[in-house]
C-alpha positions as CSV (number, residue, x, y, z in Angstrom):
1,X,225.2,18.9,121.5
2,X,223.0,21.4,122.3
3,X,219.6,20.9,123.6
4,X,216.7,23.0,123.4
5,X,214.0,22.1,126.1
6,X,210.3,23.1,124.4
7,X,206.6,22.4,125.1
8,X,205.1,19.8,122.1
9,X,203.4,22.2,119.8
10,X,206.1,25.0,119.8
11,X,209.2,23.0,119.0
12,X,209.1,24.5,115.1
13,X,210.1,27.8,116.4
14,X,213.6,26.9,116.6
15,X,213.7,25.6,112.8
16,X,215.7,28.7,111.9
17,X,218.3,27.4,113.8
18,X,218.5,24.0,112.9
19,X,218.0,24.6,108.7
20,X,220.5,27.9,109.3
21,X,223.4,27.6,106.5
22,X,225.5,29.0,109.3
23,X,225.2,26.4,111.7
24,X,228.4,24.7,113.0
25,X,227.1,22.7,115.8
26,X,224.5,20.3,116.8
27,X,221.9,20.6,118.1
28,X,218.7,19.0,119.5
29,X,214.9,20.6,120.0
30,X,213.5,17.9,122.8
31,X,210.1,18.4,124.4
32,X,209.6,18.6,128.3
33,X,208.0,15.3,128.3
34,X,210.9,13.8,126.4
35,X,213.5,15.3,129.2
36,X,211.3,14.6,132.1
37,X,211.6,10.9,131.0
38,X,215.2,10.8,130.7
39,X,217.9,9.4,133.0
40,X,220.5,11.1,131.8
41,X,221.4,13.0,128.5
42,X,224.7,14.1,127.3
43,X,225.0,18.1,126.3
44,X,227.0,20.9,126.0
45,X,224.3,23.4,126.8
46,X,220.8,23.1,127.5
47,X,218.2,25.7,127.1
48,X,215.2,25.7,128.7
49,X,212.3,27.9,127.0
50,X,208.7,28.1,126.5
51,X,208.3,28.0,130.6
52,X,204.8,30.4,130.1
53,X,203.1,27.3,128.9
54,X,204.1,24.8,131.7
55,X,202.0,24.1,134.3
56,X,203.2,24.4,137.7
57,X,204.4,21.1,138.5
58,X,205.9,20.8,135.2
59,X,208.3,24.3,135.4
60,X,209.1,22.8,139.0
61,X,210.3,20.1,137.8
62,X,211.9,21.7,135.0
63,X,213.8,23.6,137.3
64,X,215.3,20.7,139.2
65,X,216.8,19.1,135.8
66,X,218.1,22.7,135.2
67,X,220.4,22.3,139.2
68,X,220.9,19.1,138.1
69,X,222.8,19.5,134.5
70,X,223.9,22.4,136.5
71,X,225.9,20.6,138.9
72,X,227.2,18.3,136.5
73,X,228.9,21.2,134.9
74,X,226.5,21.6,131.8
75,X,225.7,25.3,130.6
76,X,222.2,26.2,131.0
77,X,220.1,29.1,130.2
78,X,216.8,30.2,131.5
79,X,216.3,28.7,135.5
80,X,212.7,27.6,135.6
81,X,212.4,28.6,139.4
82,X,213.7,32.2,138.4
83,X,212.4,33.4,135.2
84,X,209.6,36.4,135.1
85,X,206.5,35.3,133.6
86,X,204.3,37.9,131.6
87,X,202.6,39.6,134.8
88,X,205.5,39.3,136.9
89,X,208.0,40.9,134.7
90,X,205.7,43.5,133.8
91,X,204.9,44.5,137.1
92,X,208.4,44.1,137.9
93,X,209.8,47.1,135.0
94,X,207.0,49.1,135.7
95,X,208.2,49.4,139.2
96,X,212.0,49.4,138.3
97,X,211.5,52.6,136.1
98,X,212.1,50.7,133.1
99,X,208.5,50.8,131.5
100,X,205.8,53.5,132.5
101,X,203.0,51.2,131.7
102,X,201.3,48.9,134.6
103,X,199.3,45.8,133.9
104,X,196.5,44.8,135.8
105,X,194.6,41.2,136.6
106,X,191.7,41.1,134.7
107,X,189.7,39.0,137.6
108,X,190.4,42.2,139.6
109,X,188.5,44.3,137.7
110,X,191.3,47.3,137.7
111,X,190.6,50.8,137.4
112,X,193.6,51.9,135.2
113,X,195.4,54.9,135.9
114,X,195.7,55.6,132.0
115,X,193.9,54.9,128.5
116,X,193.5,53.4,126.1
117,X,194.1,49.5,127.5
118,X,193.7,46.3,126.1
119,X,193.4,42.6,127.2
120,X,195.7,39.9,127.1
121,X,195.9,36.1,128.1
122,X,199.0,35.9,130.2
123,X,200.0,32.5,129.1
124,X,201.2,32.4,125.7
125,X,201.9,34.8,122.7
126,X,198.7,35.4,120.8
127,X,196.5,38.1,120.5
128,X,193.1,37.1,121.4
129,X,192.0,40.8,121.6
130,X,192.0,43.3,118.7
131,X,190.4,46.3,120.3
132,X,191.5,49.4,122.6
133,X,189.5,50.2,125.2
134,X,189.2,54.4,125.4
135,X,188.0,54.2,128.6
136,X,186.6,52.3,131.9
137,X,183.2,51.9,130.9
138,X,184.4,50.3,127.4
139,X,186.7,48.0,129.9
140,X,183.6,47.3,132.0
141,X,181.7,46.5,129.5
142,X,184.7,44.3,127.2
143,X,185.0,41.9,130.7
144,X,181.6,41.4,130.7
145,X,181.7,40.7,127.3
146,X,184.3,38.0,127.3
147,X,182.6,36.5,130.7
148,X,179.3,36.2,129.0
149,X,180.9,34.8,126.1
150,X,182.3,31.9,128.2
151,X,186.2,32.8,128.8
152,X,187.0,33.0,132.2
153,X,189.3,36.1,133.8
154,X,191.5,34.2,136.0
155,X,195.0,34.4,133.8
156,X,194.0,37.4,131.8
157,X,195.5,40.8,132.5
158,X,194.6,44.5,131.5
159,X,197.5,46.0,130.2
160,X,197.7,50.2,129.8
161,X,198.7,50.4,125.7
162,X,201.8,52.2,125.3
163,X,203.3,52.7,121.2
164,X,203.5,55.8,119.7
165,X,202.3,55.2,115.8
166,X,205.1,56.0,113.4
167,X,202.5,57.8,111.2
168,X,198.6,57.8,111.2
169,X,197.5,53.9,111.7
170,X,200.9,52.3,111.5
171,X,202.8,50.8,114.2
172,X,206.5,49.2,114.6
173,X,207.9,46.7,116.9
174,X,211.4,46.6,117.7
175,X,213.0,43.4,118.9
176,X,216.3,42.5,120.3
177,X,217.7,38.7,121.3
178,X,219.8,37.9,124.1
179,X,222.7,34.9,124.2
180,X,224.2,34.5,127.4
181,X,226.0,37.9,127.5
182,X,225.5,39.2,124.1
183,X,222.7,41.2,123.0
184,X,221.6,40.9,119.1
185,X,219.5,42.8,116.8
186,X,216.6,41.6,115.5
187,X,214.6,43.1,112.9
188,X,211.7,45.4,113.6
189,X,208.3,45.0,111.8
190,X,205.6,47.8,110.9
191,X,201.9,47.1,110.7
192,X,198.7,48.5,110.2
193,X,197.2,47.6,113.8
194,X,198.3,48.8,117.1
195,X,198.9,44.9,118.4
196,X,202.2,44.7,115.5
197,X,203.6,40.9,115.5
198,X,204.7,39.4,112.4
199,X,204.6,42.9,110.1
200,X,202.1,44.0,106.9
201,X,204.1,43.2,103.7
202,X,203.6,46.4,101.4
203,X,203.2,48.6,104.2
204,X,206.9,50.2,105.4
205,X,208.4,53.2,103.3
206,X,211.8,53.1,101.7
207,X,212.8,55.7,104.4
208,X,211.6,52.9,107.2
209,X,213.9,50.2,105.9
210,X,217.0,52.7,106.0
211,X,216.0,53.5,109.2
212,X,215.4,49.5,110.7
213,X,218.8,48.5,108.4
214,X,220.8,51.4,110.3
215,X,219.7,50.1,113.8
216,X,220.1,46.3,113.3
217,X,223.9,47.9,111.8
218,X,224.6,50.0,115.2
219,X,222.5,48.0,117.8
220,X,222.0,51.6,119.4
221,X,219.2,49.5,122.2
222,X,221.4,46.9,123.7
223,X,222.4,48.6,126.9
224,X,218.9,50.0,127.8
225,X,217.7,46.4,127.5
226,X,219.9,44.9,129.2
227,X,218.6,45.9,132.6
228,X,215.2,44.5,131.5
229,X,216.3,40.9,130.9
230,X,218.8,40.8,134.2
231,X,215.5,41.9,136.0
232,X,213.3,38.8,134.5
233,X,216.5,36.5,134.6
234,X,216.3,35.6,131.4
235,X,219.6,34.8,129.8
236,X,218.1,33.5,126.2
237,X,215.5,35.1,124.6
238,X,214.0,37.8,122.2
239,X,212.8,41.3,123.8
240,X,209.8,42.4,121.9
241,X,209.6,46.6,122.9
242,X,208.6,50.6,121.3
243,X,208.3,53.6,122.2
244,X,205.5,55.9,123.5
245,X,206.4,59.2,122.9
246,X,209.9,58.5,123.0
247,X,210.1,56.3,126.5
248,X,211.1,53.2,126.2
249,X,208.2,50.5,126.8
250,X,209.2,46.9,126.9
251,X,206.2,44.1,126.4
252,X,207.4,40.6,126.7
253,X,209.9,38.7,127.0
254,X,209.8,35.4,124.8
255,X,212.2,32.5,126.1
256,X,210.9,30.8,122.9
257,X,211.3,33.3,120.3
258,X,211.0,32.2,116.3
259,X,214.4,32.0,114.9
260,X,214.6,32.7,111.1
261,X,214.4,36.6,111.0
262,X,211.7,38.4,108.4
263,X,213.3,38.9,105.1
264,X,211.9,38.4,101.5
265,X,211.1,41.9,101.2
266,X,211.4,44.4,98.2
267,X,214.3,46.2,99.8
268,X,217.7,44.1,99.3
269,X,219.5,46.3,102.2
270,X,216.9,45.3,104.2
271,X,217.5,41.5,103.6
272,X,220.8,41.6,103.4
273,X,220.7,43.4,107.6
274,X,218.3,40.6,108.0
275,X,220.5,37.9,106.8
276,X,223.6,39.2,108.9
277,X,221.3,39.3,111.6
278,X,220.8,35.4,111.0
279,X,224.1,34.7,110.6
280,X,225.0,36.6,114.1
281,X,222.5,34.7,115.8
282,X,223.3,31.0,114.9
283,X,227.3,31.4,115.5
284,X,226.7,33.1,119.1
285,X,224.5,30.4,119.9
286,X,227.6,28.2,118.2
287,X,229.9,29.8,120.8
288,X,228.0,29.1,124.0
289,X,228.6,25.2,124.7
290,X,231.6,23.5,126.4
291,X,232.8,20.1,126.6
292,X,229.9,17.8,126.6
293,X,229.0,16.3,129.6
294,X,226.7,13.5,130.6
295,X,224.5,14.8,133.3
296,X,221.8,12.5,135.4
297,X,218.2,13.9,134.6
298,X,215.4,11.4,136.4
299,X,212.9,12.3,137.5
300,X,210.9,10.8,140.7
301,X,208.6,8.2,140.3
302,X,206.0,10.5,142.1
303,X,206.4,13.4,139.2
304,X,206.6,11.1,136.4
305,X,202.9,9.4,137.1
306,X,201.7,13.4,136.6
307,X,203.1,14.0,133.3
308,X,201.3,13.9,130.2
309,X,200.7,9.7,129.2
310,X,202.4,8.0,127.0
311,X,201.4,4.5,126.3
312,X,203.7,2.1,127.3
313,X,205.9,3.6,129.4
314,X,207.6,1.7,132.6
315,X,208.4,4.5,135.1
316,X,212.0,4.0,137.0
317,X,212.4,2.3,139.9
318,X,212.9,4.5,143.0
């Protein structure tokens, strides 16, 4: 069995994995506050994701459960104590060499070195913000804005924008996943908007699908991304990254990434790289359990009575 640690609301991100065709193994998607409450589970891997939306207390403890199946000789991905959250790893590249964009606190009120910029929440995957900012006063004035309106800065970060449009107005995104060792394709998307996430059906030429089905085919970005993941410890996850004017320029790294690649387009080439892409994913992740192992998980009676309620519930004794 392997287990997938997520938060509540994010669990249905993994459904491409569990409704694959390809899948071989099982496989369970739990919730923190399910493990948390557990005295001991029995897996073959455990992977812990969605650690940008735990609170403190919660990734500490999550990172004590990862020692512990650790110990007990289970395979696990993703250390709680260790992974780069969004600010961290940013500022982290930026200073390796690997990006040549920096990222700011907004609370700070930063003077970026370079324009346009745009604003984030650093917890989560949304984007809140639709604009770029062409200048300080346009910053000023957007934190004042958002302030006024009621959001606080604390947790929100200025980030300097850095993607090259592919032609006037359209964008791409590249992706790449990461499985233990093994670095997969994933399929880029191409949008009308400078924040590209989930692609604008309609929108890429028959000239940009040849181009996306020859990299998913050659995986020419593994190697340079490599470095990116070893340097926010993240052994499972998707890499979401462009270009600006040909430098690499990675933006997050997602430790709960949607599995169940785009396809459904008009371009059959494209769904058929998209499909293989699929089917690449779901058997590494096939490959990267060992004999199943029961492995003690408790918690402490001190950080049970913090977690989330649930009626009913008769903590351990110590």
């Amino acid at each position: 069995m392997i287990h997938f640690f997520t938060t509540a609301d994010h669990a249905y991100t993994l459904n491409g994995i569990r409704k694959s065709p390809y899948r071989r193994f099982p496989v369970a998607c739990r919730t923190y506050d399910w493990l948390f409450r557990q005295r001991r589970i029995v897996a073959s891997a455990c992977v812990f994701t969605d650690l940008d939306r735990l609170r403190y207390f919660e990734l500490a403890e999550a990172a004590k459960v990862y020692r512990r199946l650790r110990v007990a000789g289970v395979r696990v991905f993703n250390d709680p104590a260790r992974v780069l959250l969004r600010f961290d790893l940013l500022s982290t590249l930026q200073r390796l060499g690997i990006n040549d964009y920096r990222v700011y606190p907004a609370a700070q009120r930063p003077r970026p070195e370079r324009f346009p910029v745009f604003l984030k929440c650093e917890e989560g995957h949304s984007q809140h913000f639709d604009r770029l900012l062409e200048d300080q006063a346009a910053l000023d004035a957007s934190l004042d804005e958002v302030q006024a309106a009621g959001a606080p800065l604390t947790r929100m970060l200025v980030t300097e924008f850095a993607n090259t449009p592919v032609r006037d107005g359209v964008y791409r995104r590249h992706t790449i996943y990461r499985v233990g060792d093994v670095m997969l394709p994933g399929n880029s998307v191409i949008e009308g908007s400078p924040f590209v996430k989930y692609g604008q059906r309609g929108l890429s030429t028959d000239a940009e699908f040849e181009e996306i089905v020859a990299e998913m085919a050659s995986n020419p970005y593994a190697e340079r991304l490599r470095p990116a993941f070893e340097a926010a410890n993240i052994d499972y996850g998707r890499a979401d990254f462009g270009f600006r004017d040909g430098r690499l320029a990675v933006y997050e790294i997602n430790t709960n990434p949607s599995i169940g690649l785009k396809g459904g387009s008009r371009h059959e080439g494209f769904n058929a790289a998209v499909d293989r892409g699929l089917r690449a994913l779901v058997e590494t992740l096939g490959e990267i359990g060992s004999e199943p192992v029961a492995a003690r998980v408790a918690s402490s009676v001190w950080d049970m009575t913090r977690l989330r309620p649930v009626f009913g519930l008769r903590l351990p004794q110590p």
